[in-house]
C-alpha positions as CSV (number, residue, x, y, z in Angstrom):
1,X,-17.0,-26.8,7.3
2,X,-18.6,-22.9,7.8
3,X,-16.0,-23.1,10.9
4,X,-13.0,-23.5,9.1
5,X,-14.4,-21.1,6.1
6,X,-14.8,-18.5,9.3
7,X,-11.7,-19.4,10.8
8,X,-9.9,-18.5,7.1
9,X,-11.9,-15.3,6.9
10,X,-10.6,-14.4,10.5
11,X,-6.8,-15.1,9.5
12,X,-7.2,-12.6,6.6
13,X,-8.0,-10.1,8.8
14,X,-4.8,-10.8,11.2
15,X,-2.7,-11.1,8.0
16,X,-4.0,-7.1,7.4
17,X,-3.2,-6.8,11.2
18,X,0.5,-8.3,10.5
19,X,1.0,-6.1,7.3
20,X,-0.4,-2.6,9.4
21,X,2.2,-3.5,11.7
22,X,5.1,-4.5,9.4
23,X,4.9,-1.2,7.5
24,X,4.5,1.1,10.8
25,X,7.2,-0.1,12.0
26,X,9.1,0.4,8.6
27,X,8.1,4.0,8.3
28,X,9.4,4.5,12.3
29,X,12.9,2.9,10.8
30,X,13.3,4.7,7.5
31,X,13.0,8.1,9.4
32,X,15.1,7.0,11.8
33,X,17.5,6.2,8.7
34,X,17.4,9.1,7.0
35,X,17.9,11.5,9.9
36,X,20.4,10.0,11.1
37,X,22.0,8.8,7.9
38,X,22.2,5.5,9.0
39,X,22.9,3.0,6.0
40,X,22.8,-0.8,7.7
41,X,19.3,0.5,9.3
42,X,17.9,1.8,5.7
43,X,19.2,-1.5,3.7
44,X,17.4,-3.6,6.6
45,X,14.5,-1.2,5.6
46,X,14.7,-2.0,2.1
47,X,15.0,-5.6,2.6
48,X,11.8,-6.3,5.0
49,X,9.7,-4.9,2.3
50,X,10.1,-8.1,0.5
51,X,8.1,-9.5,3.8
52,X,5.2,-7.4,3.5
53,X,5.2,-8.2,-0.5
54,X,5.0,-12.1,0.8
55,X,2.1,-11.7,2.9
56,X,0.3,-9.3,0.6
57,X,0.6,-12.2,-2.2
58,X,-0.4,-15.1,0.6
59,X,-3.2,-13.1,1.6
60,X,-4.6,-12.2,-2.0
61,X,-4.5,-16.0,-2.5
62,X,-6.3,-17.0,0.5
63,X,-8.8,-14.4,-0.2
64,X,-9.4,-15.7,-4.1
65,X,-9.7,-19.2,-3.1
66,X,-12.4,-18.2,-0.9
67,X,-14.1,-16.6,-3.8
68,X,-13.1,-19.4,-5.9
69,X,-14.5,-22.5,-3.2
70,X,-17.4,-20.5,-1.2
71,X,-18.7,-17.9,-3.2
72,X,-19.6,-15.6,-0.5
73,X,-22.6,-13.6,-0.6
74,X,-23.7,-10.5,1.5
75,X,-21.3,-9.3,4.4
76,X,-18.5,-12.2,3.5
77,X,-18.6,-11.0,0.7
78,X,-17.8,-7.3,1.5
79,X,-15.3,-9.0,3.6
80,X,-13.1,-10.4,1.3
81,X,-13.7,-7.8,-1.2
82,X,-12.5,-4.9,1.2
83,X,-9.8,-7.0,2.7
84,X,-8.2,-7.3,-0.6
85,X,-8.6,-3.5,-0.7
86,X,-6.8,-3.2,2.3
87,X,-3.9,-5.5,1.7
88,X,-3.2,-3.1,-1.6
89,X,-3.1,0.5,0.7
90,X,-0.9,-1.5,3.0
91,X,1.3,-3.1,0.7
92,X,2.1,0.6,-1.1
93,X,2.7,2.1,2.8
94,X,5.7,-0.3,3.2
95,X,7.0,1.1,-1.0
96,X,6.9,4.5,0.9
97,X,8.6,3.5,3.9
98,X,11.1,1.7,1.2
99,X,11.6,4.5,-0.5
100,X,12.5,6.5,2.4
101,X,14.9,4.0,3.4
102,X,16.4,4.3,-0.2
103,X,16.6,8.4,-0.4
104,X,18.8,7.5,2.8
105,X,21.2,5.0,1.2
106,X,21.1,7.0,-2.0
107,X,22.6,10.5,0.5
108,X,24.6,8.6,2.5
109,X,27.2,9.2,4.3
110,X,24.9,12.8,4.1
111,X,22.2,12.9,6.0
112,X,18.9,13.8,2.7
113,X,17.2,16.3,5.4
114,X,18.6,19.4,6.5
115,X,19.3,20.4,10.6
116,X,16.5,23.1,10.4
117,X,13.9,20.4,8.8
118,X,14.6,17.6,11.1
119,X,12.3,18.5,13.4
120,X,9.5,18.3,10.7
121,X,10.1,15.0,9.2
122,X,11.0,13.2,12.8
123,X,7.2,14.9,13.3
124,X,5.9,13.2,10.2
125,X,7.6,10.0,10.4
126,X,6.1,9.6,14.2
127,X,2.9,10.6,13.3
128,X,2.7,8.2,10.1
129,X,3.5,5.2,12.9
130,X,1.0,6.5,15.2
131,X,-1.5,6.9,12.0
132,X,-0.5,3.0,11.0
133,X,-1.0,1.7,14.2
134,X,-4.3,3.2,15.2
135,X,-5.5,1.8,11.8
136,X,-4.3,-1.5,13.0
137,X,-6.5,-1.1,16.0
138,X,-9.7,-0.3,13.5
139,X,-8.8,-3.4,11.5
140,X,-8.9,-5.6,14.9
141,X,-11.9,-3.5,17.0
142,X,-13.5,-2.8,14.0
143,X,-14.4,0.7,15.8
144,X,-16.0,2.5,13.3
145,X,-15.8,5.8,15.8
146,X,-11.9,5.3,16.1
147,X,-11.6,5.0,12.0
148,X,-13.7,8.4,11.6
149,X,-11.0,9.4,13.7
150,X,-8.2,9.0,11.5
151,X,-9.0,11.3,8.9
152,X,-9.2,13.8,11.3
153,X,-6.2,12.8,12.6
154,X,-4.6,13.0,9.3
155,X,-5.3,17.2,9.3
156,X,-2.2,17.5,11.4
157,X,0.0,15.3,8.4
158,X,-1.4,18.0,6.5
159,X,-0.3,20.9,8.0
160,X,3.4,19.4,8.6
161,X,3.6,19.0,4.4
162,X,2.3,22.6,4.0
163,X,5.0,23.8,6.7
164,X,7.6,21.7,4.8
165,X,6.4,23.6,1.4
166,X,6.7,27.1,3.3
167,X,10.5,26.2,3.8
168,X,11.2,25.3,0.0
169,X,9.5,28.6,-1.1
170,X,11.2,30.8,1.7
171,X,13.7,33.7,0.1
172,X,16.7,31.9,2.6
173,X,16.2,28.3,1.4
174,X,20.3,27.8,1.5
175,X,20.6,23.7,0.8
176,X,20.3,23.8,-3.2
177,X,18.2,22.5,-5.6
178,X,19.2,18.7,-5.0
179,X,18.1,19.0,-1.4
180,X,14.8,20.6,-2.2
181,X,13.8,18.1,-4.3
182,X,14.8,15.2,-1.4
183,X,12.3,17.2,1.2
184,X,9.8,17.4,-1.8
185,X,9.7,13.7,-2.3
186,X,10.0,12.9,1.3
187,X,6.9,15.3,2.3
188,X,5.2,13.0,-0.5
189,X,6.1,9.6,0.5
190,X,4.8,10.5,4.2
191,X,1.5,12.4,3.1
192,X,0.6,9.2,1.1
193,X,1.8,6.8,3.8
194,X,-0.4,8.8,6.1
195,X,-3.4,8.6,3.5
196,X,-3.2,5.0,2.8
197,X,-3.6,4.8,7.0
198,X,-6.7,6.8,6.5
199,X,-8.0,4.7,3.3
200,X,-7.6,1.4,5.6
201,X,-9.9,2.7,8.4
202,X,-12.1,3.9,5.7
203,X,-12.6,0.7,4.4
204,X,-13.4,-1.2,7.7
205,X,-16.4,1.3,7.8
206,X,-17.4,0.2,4.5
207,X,-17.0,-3.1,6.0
208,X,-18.7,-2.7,9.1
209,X,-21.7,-0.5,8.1
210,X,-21.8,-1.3,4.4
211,X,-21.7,3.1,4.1
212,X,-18.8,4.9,2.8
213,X,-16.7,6.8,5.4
214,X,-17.4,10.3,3.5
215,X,-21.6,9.2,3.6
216,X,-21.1,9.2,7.4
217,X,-19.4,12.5,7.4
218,X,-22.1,13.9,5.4
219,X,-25.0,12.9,7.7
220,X,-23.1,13.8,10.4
221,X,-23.4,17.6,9.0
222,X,-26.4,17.5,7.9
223,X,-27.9,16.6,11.8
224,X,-25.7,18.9,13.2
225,X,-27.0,21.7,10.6
């Protein structure tokens, strides 16, 4: 019986691995999409979300009826807990790789994201899949080195939005209000993608230590004071 109530706990966690994978490949598509204004690639997009929606739901179900029939206690507990945690952060990565994919269908046959900027966002959309997928490596190792990692990894996401922000307030901003408001929300959708990839790995330290990422952090300074 504690087996097969292990072997369930150890599916949730590859149902997180499924969904970390689902929406970093999502966000690697929808940039794709909306450089290259490429509709049939942003609807496909918009319709795999539905996918990562299902195994959200399945895996908030599984989770509750372990509550429900085991009542976990201690570390199980924090388990299933955190994983439901998880599957929320992941679940609103693949709405803001969706909503990338729509800004595309909503410009097309225009491309949303002027020649000058695409540099920036093919930048932020390969760094928010290289974000997501080291976070689906912290869900599987459970490295808690490799997820302290990420938020520092994050800095560079960061700067890309700040240098996105310097070209909307630049004097020779040429592409109109309509287009500044496109690179606005898409420097959004990409700093919370990124931030959600950062909140996962945060949570499998909470997991695995039973300490907050940023109580780490502040030990870590004050022994290196």
């Amino acid at each position: 019986m504690r087996d097969a109530y292990h072997e369930e706990l150890d599916s949730i966690g590859d149902g997180l691995v499924d969904m970390a994978r689902l929406v970093g490949s999502a966000i690697g598509r929808a940039t794709t999409a909306i450089l290259d204004a490429d509709l049939k690639l942003a609807e496909s997009v918009i319709a795999a979300d539905e996918k990562v929606d299902d195994l959200q739901r399945d895996l908030e179900g599984r989770a509750i009826a372990l509550l429900a029939r085991q009542q976990p206690v201690a570390t199980d507990l924090r388990i299933v807990v955190t994983s439901l945690r998880m599957s929320a952060d992941l679940e609103r990565s693949g709405d803001l790789a969706q909503h990338v994919a729509k800004l595309a269908r909503l410009r097309f046959p225009n491309s949303a994201v002027p020649q000058d900027l695409h540099a920036t966002i093919l930048e932020m959309g390969q760094l928010a899949q290289r974000l997501m997928a080291k976070a689906a490596e912290v869900i599987i190792t459970k490295d808690v080195d490799l997820a302290l990692q990420l938020e520092q990894d994050d800095d560079a996401m960061d700067l890309l939005h700040r240098t996105l922000f310097q070209h909307l307030m630049d004097d020779r901003w040429k592409h109109g209000i309509e287009t500044a408001v496109d690179v606005t929300l898409l420097g959004r959708y990409y700093e919370r993608f990124a931030d959600h990839a950062v909140s996962v790995a945060k949570r499998v330290v909470y997991l695995v230590t039973g300490e907050h990422a940023d109580e780490i952090f502040q030990q870590g300074d004050v022994e290196g004071a």
